[in-house]
C-alpha positions in Angstrom: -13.1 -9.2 -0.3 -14.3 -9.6 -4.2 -13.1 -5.9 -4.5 -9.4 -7.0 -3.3 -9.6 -10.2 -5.6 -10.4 -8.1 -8.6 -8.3 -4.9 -7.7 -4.8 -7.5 -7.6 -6.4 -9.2 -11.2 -6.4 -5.7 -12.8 -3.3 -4.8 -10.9 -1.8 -7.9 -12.9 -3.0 -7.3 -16.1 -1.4 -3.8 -15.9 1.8 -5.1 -14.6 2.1 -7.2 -17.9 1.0 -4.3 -20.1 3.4 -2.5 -18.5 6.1 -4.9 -18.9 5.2 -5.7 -22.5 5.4 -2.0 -22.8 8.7 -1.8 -20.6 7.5 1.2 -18.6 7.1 -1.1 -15.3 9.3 1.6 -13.1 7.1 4.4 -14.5 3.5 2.7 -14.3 4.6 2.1 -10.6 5.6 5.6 -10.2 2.3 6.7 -11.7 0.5 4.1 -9.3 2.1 6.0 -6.3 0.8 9.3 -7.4 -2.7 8.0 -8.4 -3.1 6.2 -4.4 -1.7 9.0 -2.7 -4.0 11.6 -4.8 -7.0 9.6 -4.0 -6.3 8.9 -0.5 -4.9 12.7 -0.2 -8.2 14.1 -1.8 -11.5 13.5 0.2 -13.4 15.0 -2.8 -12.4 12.6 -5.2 -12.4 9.6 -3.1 -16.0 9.7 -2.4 -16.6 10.9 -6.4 -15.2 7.3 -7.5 -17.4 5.9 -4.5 -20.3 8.1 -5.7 -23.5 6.5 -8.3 -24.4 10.4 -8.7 -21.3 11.0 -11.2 -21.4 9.1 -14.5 -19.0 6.9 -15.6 -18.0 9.4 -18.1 -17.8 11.9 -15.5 -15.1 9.8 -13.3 -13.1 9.4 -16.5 -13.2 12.6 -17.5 -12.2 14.4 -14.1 -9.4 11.0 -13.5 -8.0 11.7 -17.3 -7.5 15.8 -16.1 -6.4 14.6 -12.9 -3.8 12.5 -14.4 -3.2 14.1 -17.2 0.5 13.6 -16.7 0.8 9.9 -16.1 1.6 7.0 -18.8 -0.7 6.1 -21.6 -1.1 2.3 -19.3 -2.2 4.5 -16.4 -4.6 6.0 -18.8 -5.9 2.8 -20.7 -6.2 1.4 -16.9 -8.6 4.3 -16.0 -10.3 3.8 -19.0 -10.5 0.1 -18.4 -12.2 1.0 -14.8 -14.5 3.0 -16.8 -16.0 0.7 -19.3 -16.1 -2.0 -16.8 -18.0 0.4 -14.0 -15.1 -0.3 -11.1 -13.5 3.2 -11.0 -14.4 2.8 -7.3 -11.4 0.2 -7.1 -8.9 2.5 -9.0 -7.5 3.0 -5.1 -7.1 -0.7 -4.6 -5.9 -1.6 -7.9 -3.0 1.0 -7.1 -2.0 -0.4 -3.9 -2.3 -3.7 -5.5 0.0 -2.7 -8.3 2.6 -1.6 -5.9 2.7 -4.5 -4.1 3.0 -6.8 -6.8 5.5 -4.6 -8.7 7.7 -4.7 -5.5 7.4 -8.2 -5.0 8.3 -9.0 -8.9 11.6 -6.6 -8.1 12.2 -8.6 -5.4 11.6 -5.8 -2.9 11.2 -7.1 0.8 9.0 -4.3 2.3 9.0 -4.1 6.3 6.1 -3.0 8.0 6.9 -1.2 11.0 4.3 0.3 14.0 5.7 2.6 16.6 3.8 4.6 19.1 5.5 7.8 17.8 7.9 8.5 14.2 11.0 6.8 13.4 13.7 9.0 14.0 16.2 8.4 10.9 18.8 7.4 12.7 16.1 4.6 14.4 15.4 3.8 11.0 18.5 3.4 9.3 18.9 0.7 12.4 16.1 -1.0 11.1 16.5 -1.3 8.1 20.0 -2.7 8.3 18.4 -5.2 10.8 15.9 -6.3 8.3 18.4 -7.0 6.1 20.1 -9.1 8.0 17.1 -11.1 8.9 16.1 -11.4 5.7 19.3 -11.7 3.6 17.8 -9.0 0.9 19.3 -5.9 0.2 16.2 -4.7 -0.7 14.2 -3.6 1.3 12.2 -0.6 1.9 10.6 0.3 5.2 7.0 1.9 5.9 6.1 3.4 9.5 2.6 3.6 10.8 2.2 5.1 14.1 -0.1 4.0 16.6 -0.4 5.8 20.0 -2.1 2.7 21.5 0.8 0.7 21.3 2.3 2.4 24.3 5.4 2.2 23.2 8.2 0.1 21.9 7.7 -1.6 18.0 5.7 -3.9 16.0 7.6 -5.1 13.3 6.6 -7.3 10.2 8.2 -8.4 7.1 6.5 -10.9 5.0 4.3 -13.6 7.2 6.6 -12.7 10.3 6.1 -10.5 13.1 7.9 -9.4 15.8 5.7 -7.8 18.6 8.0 -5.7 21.5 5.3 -3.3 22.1 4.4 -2.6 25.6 0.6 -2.7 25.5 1.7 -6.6 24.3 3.7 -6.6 26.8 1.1 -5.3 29.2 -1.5 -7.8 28.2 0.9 -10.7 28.8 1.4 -10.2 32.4 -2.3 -10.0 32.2 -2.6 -13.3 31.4 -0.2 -14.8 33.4 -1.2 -12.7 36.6 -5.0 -14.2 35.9 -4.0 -17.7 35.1 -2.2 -17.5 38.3 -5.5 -16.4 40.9 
């Protein structure tokens, strides 16, 4: 949990570099490229993880890696570095694109299926989310999960909507052994 806390303070700080810097919409860009190399690359997850590789090391293979990305993305790695947390450069990106969503005012609806949205099952959903939650903003992320049986979990915010069948399923479940 102390890893969270700190990844969303550092995900702050950059957020206000970034802002100061007016490169908020690239930094966030650059945050979604540095999370989905890391989780994408088994290899350099478990080097940031790793006490084998020096700090130096880290910074010197993340500074290749990201070679490419804004000079904030860079003084965050080397941030990480000097403070020996590179192993929350993962979090601190997720963090950083939550928070940069949320200052945009970007609802973001989470939605579990037991197989892929089609796009047309999408588009329905995110027009119904909409609705529900009077933003026009709103972007949509699917997880699948098999063990839902079917139907749809959806959450936006604090509020969830659960029509899957295994819920469904464990509800007569109840009821059935409240009623022997």
């Amino acid at each position: 949990m102390s890893g969270s806390r700190a990844a969303k303070r550092y995900a702050k700080a950059v957020l206000l570099q970034a802002n100061e810097a007016n490169n908020a919409s690239e930094v966030f860009e650059d945050m979604q490229v540095v999370y989905n190399t890391i989780t994408d690359s088994n290899e350099l997850s478990e080097m940031l993880q790793s006490p084998v590789y020096t700090e130096e090391d880290k910074k010197s293979a993340l500074l290749q890696i990201f070679s490419n990305q804004t000079e904030t993305t860079k003084s965050l790695i080397s941030t990480l570095v000097i403070n020996k947390r590179t192993s929350l450069l993962s979090d601190v990106a997720t963090s950083f694109v939550n928070i940069y969503k949320e200052s945009q005012g970007i609802k973001v609806a989470k939605v579990i299926t037991a197989v892929p949205l089609s796009s047309e099952i999408e588009t329905k959903v995110l027009s119904k989310v909409k609705e529900l939650t009077g933003s026009e903003k709103v972007t949509l992320e699917n997880t699948v999960d098999e063990s839902i049986i079917g139907g749809f979990i959806l959450r936006v915010g604090d509020l969830q909507y659960n029509a899957s069948i295994s819920n469904n399923l464990a509800r007569i479940k109840r009821e059935f052994n409240k009623s022997i």
